[in-house]
C-alpha positions in Angstrom: 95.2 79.8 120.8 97.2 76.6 121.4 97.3 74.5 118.5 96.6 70.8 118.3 99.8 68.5 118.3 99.6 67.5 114.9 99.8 71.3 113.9 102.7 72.1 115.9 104.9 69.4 113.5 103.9 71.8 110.4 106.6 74.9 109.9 104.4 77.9 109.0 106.7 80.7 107.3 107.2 84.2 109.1 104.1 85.0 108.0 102.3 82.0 109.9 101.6 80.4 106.3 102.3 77.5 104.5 102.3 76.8 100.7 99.7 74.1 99.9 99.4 71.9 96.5 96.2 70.3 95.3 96.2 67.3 93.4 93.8 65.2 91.7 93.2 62.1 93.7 93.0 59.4 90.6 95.3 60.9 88.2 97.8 62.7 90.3 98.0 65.3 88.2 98.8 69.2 89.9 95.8 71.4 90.1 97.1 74.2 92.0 99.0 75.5 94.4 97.3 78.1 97.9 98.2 79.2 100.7 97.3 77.8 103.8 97.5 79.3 107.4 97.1 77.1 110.6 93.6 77.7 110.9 92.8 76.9 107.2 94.7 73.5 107.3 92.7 72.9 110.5 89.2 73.4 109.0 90.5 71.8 105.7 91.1 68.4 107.7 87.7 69.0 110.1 85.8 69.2 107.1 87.5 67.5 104.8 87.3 70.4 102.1 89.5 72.4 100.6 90.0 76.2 102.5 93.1 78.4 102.0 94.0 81.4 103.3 94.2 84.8 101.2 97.0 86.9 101.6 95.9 90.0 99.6 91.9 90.0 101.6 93.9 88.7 104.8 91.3 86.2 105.5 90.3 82.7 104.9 88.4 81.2 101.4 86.7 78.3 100.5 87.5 76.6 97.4 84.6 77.1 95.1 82.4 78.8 97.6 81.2 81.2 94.9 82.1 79.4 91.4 80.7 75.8 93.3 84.0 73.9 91.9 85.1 72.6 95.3 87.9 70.3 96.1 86.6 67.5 98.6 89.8 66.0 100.5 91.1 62.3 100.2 94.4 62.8 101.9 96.7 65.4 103.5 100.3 64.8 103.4 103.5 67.1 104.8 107.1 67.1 103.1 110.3 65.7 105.0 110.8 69.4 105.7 107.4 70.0 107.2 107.1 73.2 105.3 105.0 72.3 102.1 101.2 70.8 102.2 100.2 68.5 99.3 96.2 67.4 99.5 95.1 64.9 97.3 91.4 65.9 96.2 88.3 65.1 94.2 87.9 68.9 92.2 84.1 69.3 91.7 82.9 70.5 88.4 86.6 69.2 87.0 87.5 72.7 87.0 90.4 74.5 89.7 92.1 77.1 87.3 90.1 80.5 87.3 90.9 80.4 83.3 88.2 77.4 83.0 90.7 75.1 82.8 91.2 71.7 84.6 94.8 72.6 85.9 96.7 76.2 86.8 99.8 74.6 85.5 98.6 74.7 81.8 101.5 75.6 80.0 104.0 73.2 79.3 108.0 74.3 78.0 108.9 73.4 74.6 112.4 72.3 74.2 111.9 71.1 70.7 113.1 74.2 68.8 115.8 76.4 68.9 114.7 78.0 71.5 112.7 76.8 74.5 108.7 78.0 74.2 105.9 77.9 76.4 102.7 76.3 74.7 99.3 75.9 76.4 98.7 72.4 76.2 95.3 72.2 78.0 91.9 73.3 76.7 89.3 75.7 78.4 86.6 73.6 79.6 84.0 76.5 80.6 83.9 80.1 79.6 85.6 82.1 83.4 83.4 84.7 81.8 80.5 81.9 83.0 82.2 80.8 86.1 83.3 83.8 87.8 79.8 85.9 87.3 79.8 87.5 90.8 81.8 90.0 93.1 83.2 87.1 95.5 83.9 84.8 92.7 86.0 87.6 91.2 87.4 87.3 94.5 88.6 83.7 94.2 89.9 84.1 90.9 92.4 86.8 92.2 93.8 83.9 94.8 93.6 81.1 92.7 95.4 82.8 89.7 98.4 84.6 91.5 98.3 82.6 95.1 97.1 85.6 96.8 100.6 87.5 95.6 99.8 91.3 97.1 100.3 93.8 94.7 99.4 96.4 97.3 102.4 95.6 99.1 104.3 97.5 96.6 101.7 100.3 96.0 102.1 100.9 99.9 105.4 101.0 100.1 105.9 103.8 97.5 103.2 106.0 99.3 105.4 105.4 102.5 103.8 106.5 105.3 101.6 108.8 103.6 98.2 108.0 104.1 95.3 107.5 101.3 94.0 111.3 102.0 97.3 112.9 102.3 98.5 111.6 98.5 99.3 113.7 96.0 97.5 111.8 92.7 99.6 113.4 90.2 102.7 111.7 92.3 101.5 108.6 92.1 103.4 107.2 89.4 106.2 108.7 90.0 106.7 107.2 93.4 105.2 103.7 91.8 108.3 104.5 88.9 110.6 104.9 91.9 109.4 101.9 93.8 109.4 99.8 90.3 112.9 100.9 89.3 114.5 99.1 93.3 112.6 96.1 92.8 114.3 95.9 89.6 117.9 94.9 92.2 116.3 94.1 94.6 116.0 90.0 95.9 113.2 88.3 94.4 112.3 86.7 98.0 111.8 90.4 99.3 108.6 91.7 97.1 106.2 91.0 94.7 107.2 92.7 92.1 110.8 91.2 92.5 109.4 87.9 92.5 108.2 89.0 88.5 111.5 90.4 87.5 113.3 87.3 88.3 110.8 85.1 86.5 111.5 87.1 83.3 109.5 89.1 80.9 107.1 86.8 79.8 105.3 85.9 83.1 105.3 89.9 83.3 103.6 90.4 80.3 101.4 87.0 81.3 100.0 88.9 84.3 99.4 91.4 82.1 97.3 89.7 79.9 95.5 87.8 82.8 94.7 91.0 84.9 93.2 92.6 81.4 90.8 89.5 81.4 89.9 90.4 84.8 89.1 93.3 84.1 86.7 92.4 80.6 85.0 90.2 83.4 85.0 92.7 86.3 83.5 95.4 83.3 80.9 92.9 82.4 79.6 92.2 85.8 79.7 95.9 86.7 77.2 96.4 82.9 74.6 93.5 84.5 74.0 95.1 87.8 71.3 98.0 88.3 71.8 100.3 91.0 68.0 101.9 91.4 67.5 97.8 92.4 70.3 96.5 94.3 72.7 99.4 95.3 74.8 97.3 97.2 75.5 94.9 94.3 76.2 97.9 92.0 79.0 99.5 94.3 80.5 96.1 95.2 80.5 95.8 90.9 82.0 99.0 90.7 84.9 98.7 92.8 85.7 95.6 91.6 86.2 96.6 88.1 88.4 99.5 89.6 90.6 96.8 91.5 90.7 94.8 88.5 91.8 98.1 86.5 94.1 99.3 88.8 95.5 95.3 88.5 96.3 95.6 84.8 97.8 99.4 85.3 100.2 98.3 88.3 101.5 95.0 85.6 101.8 97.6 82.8 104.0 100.0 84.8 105.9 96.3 85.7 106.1 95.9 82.1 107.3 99.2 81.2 109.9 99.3 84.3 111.6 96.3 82.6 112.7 98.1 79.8 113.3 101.7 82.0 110.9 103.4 80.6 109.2 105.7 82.8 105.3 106.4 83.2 105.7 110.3 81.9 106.6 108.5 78.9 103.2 107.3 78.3 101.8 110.8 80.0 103.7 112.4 78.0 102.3 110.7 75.0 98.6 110.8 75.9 99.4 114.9 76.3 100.3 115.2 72.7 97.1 113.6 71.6 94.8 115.3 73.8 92.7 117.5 72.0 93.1 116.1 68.5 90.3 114.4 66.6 91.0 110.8 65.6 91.9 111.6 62.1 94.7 114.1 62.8 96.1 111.8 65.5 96.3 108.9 63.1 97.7 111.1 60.6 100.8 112.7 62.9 101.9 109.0 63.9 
């Protein structure tokens, strides 16, 4: 496809993308920050709406086409280095952060102390639990939350080549340990999981807690649907709540990686309880 003139002027990274910032059009203020690929910015400036592009469904999304909190375009501007997109937007409902909040960038760095804090300076304006009620919403909180960061990335690479049928479940974590224990030197342009080792432990352990919410949400959708009456619905429920699962496993193992402990560790552990009632267990600790 030959792209428009104006389109050519935009550098798109290797990956044919281009990180994209939404800001509120009367107070300035940062909303968040997508993905965009050439044919997202080109339908964002057709229709003057906000669509992105996801990186870990490969495909393009609408900005509130399930949760109805779109972003209607004022302006489109491009940095001196043509490779950032800042839109300046109207965010329906007052809501873009997939935590009910008005803006992703909620947490602001306390350098009062002795010791510089994050504190969440923003209030929750609406329940997610109430926005996010349906399998593609779920969807668009994934993007909006982590920018469409692909945690499968990883997963693949420490199955190598295998493929799904071929793997060997019980290795599972072992390779993930393996995989885990690289990223841990490796450069935090070249992975995911990278990426989270050079921000620190405390946007490790923030993913955690925001996948586990995910997954309360994914567990309550999955509880509401009915499978003798929409079987479709129920399977799409179902999956979802073991994506979101599998989400706050993959940032645990993250977690535990930082400090080098190992997933038999936790095996290990749930071996010696098996089999004993709750009483003795809480009596041998």
């Amino acid at each position: 496809m030959t792209l428009p003139a104006w389109l050519t002027a935009v550098t798109f990274n290797d990956d044919g993308l281009i990180p994209a910032i939404a800001q509120d059009h009367q107070t300035g203020r940062i909303l968040m920050m997508a993905w965009m690929n050439a044919e997202a910015l080109q339908l964002t400036a057709q229709t003057q709406t906000a669509v992105y592009f996801s990186r870990s469904r490969a495909k393009l999304w609408h900005k509130g086409e399930s949760s109805g909190h779109t972003q209607t375009v004022h302006d489109i501007r491009l940095d001196c280095d043509a490779d950032v997109i800042v839109l300046s937007v109207t965010q329906a409902g007052g809501i873009a952060c997939h935590t009910g909040r008005e803006s992703c960038f909620y947490q602001r760095l306390d350098l009062s102390g002795q010791t510089p804090e994050w504190q969440t300076v923003d209030k929750v304006l609406k329940d997610p639990a109430d926005i996010y009620h349906s399998h593609d919403s779920t969807s668009e909180t994934l993007e909006i939350e982590n920018t469409g960061a692909n945690t499968d990335s990883d997963t693949i690479q420490a199955q190598s080549n295998t493929t799904q049928a071929q793997i060997d479940k019980a290795s599972v974590l072992q390779q993930l340990d393996s995989v885990l224990a690289e990223r841990k030197q490796a450069d935090a342009d070249s992975s995911y999981v990278a990426s989270l080792y050079a921000k620190g432990l405390n946007k490790i352990l923030e993913k955690v807690g925001e996948e586990s919410t995910e997954s309360i949400i994914a567990a309550k959708d999955f509880a509401n649907c009915d499978e003798s009456t929409d079987k479709a619905s129920y399977d799409e429920a179902r999956h979802e709540l073991i994506y979101e699962v599998a989400d706050v496993w993959f940032h645990t193992l993250v977690g535990l990686a930082w400090f080098d402990i190992e997933s038999d560790a936790v095996l290990n552990e749930l071996g010696r309880r098996f089999g004993l009632s709750g009483i003795d267990e809480k009596a041998a600790r």
